[in-house]
C-alpha positions in Angstrom: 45.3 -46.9 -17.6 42.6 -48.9 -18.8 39.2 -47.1 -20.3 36.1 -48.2 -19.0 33.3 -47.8 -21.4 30.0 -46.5 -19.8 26.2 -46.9 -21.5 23.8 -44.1 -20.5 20.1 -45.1 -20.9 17.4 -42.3 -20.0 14.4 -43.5 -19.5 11.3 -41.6 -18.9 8.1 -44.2 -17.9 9.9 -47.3 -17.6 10.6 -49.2 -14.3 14.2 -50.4 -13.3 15.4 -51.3 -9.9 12.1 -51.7 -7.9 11.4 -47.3 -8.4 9.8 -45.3 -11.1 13.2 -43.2 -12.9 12.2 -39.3 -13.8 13.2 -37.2 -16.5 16.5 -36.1 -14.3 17.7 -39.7 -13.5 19.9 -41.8 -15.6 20.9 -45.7 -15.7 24.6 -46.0 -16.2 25.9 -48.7 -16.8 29.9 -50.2 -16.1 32.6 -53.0 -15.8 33.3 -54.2 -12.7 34.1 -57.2 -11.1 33.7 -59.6 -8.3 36.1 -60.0 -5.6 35.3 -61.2 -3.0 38.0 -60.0 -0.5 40.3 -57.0 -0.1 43.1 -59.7 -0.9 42.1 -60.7 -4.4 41.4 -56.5 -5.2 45.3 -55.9 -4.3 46.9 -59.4 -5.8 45.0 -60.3 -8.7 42.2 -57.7 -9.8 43.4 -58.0 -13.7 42.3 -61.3 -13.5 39.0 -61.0 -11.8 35.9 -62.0 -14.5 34.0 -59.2 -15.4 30.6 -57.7 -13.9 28.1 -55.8 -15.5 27.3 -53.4 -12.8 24.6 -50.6 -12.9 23.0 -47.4 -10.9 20.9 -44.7 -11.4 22.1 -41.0 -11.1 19.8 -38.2 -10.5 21.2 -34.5 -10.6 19.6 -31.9 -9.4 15.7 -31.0 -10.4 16.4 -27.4 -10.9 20.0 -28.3 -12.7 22.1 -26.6 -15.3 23.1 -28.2 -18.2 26.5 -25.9 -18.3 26.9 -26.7 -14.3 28.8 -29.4 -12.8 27.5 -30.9 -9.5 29.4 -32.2 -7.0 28.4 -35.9 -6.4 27.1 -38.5 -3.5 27.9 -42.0 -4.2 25.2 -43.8 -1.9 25.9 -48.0 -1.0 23.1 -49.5 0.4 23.2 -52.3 3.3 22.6 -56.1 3.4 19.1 -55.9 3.7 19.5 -53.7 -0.2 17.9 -50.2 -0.7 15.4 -49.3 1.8 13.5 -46.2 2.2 15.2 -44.5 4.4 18.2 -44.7 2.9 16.7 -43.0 -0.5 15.6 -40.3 1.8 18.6 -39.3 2.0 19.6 -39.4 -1.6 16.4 -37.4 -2.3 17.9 -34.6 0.7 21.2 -34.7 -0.7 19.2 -33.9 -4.5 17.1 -30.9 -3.1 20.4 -29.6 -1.4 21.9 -29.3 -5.0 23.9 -32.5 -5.1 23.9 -34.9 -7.7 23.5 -38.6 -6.5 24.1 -42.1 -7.7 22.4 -44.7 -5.9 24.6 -47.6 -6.8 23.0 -51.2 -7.6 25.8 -53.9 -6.7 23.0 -56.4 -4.9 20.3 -56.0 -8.5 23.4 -56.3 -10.6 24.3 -59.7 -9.3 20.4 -60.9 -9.0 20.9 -60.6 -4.8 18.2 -59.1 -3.0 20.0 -60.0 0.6 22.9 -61.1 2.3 21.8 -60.9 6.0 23.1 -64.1 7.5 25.9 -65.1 5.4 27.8 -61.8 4.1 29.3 -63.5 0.8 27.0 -63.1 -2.0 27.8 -59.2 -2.2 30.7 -58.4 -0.3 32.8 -55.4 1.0 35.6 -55.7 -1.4 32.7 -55.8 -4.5 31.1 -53.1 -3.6 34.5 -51.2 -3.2 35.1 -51.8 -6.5 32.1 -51.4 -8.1 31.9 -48.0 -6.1 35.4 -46.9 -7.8 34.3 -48.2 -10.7 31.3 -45.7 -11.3 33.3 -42.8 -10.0 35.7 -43.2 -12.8 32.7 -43.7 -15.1 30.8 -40.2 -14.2 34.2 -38.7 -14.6 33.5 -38.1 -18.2 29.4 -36.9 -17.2 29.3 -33.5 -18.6 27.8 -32.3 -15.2 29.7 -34.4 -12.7 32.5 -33.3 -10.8 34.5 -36.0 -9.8 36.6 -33.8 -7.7 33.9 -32.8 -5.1 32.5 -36.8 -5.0 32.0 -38.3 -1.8 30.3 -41.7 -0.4 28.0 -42.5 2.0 26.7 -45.9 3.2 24.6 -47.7 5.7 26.1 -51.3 7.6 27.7 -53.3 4.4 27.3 -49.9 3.1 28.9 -47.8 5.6 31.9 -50.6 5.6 32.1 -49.7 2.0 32.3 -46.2 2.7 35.3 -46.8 5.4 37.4 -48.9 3.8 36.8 -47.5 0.2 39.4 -45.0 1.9 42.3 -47.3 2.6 45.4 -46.6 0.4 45.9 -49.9 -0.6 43.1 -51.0 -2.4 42.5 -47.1 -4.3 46.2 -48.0 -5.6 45.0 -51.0 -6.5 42.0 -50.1 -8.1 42.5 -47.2 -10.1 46.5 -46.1 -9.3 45.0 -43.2 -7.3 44.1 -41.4 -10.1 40.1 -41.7 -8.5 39.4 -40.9 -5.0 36.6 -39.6 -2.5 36.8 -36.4 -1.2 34.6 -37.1 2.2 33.9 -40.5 3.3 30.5 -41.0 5.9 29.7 -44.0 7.0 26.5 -45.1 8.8 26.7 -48.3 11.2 29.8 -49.6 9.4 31.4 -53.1 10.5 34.8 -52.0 12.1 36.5 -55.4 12.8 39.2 -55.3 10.1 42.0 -53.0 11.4 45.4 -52.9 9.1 48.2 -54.4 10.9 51.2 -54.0 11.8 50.5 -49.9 12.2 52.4 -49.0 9.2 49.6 -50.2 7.1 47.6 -47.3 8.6 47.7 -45.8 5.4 44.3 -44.6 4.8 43.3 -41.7 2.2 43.7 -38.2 4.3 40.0 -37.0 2.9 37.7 -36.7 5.9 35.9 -39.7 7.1 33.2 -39.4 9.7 31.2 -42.5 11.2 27.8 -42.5 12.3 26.2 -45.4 14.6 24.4 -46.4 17.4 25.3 -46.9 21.2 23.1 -50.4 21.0 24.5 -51.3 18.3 25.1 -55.3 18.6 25.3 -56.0 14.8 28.2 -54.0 14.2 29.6 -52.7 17.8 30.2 -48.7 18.2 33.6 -50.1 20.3 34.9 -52.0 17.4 34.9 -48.4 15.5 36.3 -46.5 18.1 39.0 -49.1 18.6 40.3 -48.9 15.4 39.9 -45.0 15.3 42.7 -45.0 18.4 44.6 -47.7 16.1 44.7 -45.3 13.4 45.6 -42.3 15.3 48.3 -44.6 17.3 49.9 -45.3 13.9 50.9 -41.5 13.9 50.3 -41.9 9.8 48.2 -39.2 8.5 44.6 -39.7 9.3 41.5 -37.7 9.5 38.4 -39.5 11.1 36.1 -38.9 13.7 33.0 -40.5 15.3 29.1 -40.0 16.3 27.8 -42.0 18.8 24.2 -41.6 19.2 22.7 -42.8 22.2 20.2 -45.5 23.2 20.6 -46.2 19.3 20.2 -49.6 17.7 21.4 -50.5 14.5 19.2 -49.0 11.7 18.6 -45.8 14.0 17.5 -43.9 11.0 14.5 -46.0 10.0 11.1 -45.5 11.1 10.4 -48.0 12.6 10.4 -50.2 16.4 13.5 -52.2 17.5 13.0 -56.0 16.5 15.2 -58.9 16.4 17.1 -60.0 13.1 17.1 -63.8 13.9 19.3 -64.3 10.7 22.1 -61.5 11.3 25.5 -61.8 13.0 26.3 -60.0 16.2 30.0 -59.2 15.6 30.5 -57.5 19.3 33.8 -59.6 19.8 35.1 -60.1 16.3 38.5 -58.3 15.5 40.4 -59.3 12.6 43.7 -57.8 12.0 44.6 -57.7 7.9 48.0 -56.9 5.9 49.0 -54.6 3.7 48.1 -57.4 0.9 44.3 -57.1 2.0 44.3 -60.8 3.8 42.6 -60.9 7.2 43.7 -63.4 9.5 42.2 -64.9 12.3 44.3 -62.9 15.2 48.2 -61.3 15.0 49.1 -64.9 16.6 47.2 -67.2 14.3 47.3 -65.7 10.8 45.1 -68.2 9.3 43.9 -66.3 6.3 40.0 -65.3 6.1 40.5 -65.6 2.3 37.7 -67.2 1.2 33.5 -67.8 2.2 34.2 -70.9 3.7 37.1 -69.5 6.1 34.9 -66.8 6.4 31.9 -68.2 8.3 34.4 -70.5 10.7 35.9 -67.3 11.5 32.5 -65.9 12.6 31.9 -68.8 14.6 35.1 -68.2 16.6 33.7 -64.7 17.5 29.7 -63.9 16.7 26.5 -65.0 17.4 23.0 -64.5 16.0 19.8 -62.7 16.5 20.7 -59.0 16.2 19.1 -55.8 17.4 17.5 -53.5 14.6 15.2 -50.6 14.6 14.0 -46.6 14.7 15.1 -44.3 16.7 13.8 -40.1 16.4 16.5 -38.1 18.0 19.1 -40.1 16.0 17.6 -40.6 12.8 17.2 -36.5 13.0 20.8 -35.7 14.4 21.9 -38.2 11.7 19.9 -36.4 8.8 21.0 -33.4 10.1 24.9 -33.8 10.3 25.2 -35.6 7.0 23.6 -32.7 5.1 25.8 -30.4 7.1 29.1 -32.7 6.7 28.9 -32.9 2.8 27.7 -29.1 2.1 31.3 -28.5 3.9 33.4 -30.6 2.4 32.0 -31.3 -1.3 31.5 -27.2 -1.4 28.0 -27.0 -2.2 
């Protein structure tokens, strides 16, 4: 088992990461790496260059020093952290959570990867989230046990798949994993295949998206829900569908157009229990690399995406994240 050395900085005044940090926030600071698909995380993580990658945890303001918190890993989307999303951090942080708002996009000097998806990718992020779970293992109020992840688009595709057997064994031997999984607007369209490599982590996962959704469909998600449940491999996932919701519900703000972004309504890749996408079950051309990856998309997406607010969802969704972690993290 390899150890990975963390660097704690505390830092009262200074300014990291585009916020102000607090006296109850730290910078932590681990090894990861960059992968960019679920392929190279499976087949040749050991020798993957390293990555400096860094986030800032915040425990609770009223905290104990002889308490340990259960924890929320939070992944932001390709757009990076927006305010919204911290919003939810800072309700997790008065519920009594700790949180660590994870900075894979500032690490790598990436402020976006709207329109092309292979600066910061999936598989990264994955690792970089496993990465700082094993790291605040040894936090002396974190528990590790009760951690769970939440993300938004890129985010929320890092929150579903961060549950797939195959790359925690990978990763960390299993010896690390989540104990609740919510996704927000994930991407859907990789689905393990043949149905034997169903073999996703039995820790509840519950995903959260819009009925507009034409960035990342709402059917893509619920197709590979009844793919997972067909596999008759133990599985515990479950769906929101708010309606009249775009992508980005949970922002305040009105529906625009992304003229940059995909719209990945017909875009279903099936990928093997190596982590290689291929283009269909008949052609398995591997989507192994950033090239393969954007003629894949044009075999599938277009452009100019949907994105905005939306009340009764952003609320609803506010609402049943607080509710789904306090039940299974044990607040």
């Amino acid at each position: 088992m390899k150890l990975y050395i963390y660097v704690i900085a505390v830092i009262g005044s200074s300014y990291l990461f585009g916020q102000d940090l607090i006296w109850n926030q730290e910078v932590v600071t681990f090894k990861s790496a960059n992968p960019f698909s679920f392929q190279e995380i499976i087949m040749n993580l050991d020798n993957e260059p390293v990555q400096d990658v860094s986030g800032i945890l915040t425990l609770p303001e009223d905290f104990d020093p002889n308490i340990k918190y259960p924890l929320i890993i939070g992944v932001a989307g390709s757009l990076n952290w927006g305010t919204h999303h911290l919003k939810y951090l800072k309700m997790f942080q008065e519920m009594g959570f700790a949180t660590f708002q994870l900075q894979s996009f500032d690490s790598r000097d990436i402020q976006s990867t709207v329109g092309t998806q292979t600066e910061v990718t999936t598989a990264m992020v994955i690792l970089d989230s496993y990465r700082a779970l094993e790291t605040l293992s040894t936090h002396p109020n974190i528990d590790t046990n009760r951690a769970g992840i939440t993300g938004w688009s890129l985010g929320g595709g890092v929150s579903l798949y961060s549950a797939w057997l195959p790359l925690i064994d990978a990763i960390n031997g299993g010896e690390f994993m989540f104990a609740a999984h919510l996704p927000v607007y994930p991407p859907c369209m990789a689905y393990p295949y043949p149905s034997e490599n169903m073999q996703f982590s039995t820790a509840p996962i519950h995903i959260l998206i819009g009925e507009l959704d034409n960035w990342v469909p709402a059917e893509a998600c619920t197709e590979l829900i009844d793919k997972m449940y067909a596999s008759e491999l133990p599985i515990n996932i479950d769906i929101t569908i708010y309606k009249n919701a775009h992508h980005s519900f949970d922002r305040v703000s009105e529906v625009t157009v992304s003229e940059d972004g995909y719209t990945l309504g017909d875009c279903r890749f099936p990928m093997n229990g190596e982590g290689t996408l291929w283009l269909s079950e008949y052609w398995q051309i591997p989507i192994n690399t950033p090239l393969r990856q954007k003629l894949a998309l044009l075999t599938c997406a277009d452009r100019g995406p949907s994105m905005g607010g939306n009340t009764e969802a952003r609320e609803a969704s506010f609402k049943f994240s607080a509710e789904f972690f306090t039940k299974y993290l044990q607040l």
